[in-house]
C-alpha positions in Angstrom: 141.0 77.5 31.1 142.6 77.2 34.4 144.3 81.0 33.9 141.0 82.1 33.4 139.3 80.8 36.5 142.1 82.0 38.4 141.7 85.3 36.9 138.0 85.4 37.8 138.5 84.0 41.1 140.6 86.6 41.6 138.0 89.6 39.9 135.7 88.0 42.8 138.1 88.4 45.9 138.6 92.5 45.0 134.5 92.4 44.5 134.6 91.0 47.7 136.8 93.4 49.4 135.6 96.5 48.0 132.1 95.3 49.4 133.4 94.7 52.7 135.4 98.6 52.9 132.1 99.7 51.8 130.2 98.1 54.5 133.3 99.1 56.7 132.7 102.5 56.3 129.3 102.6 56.3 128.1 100.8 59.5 131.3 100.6 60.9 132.8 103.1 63.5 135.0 104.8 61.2 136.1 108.4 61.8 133.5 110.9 63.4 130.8 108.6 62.4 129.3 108.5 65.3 129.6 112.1 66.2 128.3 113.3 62.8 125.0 111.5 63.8 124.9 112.6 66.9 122.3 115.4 67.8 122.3 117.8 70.4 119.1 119.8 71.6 119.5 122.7 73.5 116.6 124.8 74.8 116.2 128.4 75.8 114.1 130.8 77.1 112.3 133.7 75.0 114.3 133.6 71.7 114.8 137.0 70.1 115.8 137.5 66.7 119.1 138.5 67.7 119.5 135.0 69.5 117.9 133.0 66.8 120.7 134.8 64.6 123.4 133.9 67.4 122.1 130.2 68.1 122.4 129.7 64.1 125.9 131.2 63.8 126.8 128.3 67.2 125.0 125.4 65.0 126.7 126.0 62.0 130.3 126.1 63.7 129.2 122.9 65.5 128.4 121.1 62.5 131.0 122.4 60.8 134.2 121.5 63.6 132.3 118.8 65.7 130.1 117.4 63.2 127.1 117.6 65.9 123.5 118.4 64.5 122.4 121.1 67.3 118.6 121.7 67.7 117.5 124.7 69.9 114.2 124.5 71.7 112.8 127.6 72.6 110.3 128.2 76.3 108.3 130.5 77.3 109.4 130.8 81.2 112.3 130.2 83.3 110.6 127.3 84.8 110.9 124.9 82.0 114.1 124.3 81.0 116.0 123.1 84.0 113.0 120.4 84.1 113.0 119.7 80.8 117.4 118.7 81.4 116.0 116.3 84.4 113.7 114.5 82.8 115.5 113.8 79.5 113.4 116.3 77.1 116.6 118.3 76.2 120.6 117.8 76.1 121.3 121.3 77.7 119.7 124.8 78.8 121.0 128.1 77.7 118.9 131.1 79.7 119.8 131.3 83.2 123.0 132.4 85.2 124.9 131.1 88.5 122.9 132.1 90.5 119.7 131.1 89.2 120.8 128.0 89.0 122.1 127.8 92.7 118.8 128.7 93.9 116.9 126.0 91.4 118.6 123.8 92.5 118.2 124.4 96.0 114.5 124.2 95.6 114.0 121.6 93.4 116.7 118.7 94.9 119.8 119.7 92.7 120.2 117.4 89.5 121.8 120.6 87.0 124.7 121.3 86.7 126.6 124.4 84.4 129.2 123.1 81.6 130.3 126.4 80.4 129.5 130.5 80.5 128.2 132.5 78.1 127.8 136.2 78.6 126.9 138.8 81.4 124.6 141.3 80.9 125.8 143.9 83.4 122.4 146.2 84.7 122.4 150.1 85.5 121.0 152.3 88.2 118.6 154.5 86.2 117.2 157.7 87.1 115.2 160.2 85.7 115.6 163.4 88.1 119.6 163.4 88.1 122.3 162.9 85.5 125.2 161.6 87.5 125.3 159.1 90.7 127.2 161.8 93.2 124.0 163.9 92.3 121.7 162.1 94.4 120.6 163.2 97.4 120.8 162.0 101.2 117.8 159.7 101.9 117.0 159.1 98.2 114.7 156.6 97.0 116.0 153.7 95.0 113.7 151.1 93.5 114.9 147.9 93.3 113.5 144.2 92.2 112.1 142.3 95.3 113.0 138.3 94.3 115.5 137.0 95.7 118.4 137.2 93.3 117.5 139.6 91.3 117.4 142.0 94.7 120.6 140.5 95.8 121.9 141.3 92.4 120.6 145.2 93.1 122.6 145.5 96.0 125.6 144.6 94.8 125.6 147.3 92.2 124.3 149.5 94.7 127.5 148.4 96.9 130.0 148.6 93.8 128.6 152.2 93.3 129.9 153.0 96.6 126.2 154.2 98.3 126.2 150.9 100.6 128.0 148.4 102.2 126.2 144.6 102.1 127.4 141.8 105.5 129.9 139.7 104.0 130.2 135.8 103.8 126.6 135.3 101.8 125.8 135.2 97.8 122.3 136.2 98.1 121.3 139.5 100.1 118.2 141.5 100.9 118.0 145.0 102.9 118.5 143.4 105.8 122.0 142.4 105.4 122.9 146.1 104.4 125.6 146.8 107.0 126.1 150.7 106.3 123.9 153.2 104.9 125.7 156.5 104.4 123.5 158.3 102.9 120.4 157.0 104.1 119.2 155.5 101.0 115.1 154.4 101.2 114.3 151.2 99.3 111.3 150.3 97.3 111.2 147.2 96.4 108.8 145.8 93.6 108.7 143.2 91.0 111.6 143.2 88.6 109.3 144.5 85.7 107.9 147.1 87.2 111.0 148.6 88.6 111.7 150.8 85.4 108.2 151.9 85.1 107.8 153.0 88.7 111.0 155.6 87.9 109.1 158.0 87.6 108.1 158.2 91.1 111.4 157.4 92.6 114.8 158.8 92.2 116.2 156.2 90.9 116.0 152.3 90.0 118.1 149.4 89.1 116.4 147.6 86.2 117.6 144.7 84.9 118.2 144.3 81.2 114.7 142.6 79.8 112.5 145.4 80.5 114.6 148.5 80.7 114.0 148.8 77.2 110.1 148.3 77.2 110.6 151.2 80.1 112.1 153.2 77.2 115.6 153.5 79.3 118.9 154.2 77.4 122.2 155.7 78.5 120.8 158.8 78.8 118.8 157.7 82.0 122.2 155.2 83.5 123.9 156.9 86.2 125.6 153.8 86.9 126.9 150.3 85.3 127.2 147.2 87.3 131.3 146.5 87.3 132.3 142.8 85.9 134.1 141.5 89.1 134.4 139.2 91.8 131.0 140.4 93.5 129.1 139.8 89.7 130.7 136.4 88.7 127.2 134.6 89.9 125.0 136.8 87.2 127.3 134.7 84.4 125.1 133.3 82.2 125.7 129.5 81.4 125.0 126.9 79.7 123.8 123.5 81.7 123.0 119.9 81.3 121.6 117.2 83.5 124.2 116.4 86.8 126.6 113.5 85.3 127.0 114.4 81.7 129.1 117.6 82.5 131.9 116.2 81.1 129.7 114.3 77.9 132.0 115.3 75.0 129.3 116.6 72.2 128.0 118.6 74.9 131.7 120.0 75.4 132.0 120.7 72.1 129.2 122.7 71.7 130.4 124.7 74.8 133.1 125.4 72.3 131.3 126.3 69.6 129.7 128.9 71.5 132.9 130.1 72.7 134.0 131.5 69.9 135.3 135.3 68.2 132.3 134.8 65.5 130.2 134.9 68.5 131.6 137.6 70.1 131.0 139.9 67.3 127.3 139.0 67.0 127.1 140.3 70.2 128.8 143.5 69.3 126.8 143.9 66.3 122.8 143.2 68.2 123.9 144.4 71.8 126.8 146.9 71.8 128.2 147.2 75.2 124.9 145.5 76.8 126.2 141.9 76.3 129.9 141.1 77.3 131.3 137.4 76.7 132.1 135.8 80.1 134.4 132.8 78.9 137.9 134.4 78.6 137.3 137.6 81.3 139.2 138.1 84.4 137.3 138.7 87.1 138.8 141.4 90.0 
């Protein structure tokens, strides 16, 4: 009798343990417990297919390696996102470069900050009437986008191309702060969507990326490509979060799950040479 209690006392201490590993592993921290629960929203502006196909391939790596659940929030302007990160809505934003972000945050008290690059987009000098840049004429007309960074961005190409030189010592320029004018280039300057469709009339225009294709512009119009260097490093795209959680670890590791070869391809395969990863470039 006594050998059997002992051996059922003893059935009910294993019980007992087993439980208590189950309930160990279950509720307690155990490993990447925490992070396989954890989700991460992310939102971003305008989702094309090709970027719900990218943002699909960067959530299934960051399940996969990081065990984060990442939900992406899509908005219809560039006014919502950064203000969605301030006040909680959303983790991090994925849709604006440097510096868009510099100037946001200029008007709007600071409170984003960027956590790691995405891509550049670099933008052309279009034209219609002329085939190559040395073609164009003395006191040409160049359209070019009249907000403030976009415009700023304009110039620069304009400068890279060799047709201007811009004052030195500020990020974002207008025609004012263009030094030296060889040529004596005359500016246009109109909204940034309407600077491909006023081409027509002018000799030639730098559009940026979003609505040179609605203007029906292709290499055949590009007489010029803006150069990936020290005077483009601000037109990096990025992604962002609220200011203090820059160095939050999920939101780290779905940096790196962005920055990845997989993604890289995708961009070869929906943009060609129109998209360029900006993660692991040198800039001159």
């Amino acid at each position: 009798m006594r050998r059997k209690r002992r051996r059922n006392t003893i059935i009910w201490i294993i019980i007992a343990v087993l439980i208590l590993i189950a309930a160990w592993f279950s509720f307690g921290p155990g490993i990447n417990t925490g992070q396989q629960n954890k989700t991460v929203t992310i939102g971003v502006v305008g989702e094309s297919k090709p970027e719900q196909v990218i943002w699909k391939s960067v959530a299934a790596t960051a399940k996969e390696k990081y065990g984060i659940n990442l939900q992406v929030k899509n908005f219809t302007d560039y006014n919502q996102p950064n203000k969605a990160l301030k006040s909680g809505d959303i983790d991090l934003n994925a849709f604006q470069h440097y510096a868009f972000l510099k100037s946001w945050n200029k008007a709007n008290h600071g409170g984003v900050v960027a956590v790691g690059k995405t891509m550049i987009a670099p933008i052309r000098l279009y034209s219609r009437k002329y085939h190559k840049l040395s073609t164009l004429p003395n006191g040409a007309t160049i359209a070019i986008p009249n907000d403030p960074t976009n415009e700023s961005r304009a110039l620069f190409v304009l400068k890279n191309a060799g047709l201007i030189t811009l004052r030195k010592g500020k990020s974002l320029l207008t025609v004012a702060d263009i030094m030296k004018n060889p040529n004596g280039l005359k500016f246009k300057e109109v909204s940034a969507d309407q600077c491909g469709r006023v081409l027509s009339s002018v000799d030639a225009a730098v559009v940026n990326n979003d609505y040179s294709g609605p203007a029906g512009l292709t290499d055949k119009q590009t007489i010029y490509v803006e150069p990936i260097n020290k005077d483009s490093e601000q037109w990096i795209n990025i992604i962002a979060t609220k200011k203090g959680q820059k160095n939050n670890k999920e939101y780290q590791d779905v940096v790196k799950a962005y920055q990845t070869e997989k993604t890289k391809k995708l961009y070869r395969k929906f943009y060609g040479n129109t998209q360029v990863a900006a993660w692991d470039i040198k800039l001159k």
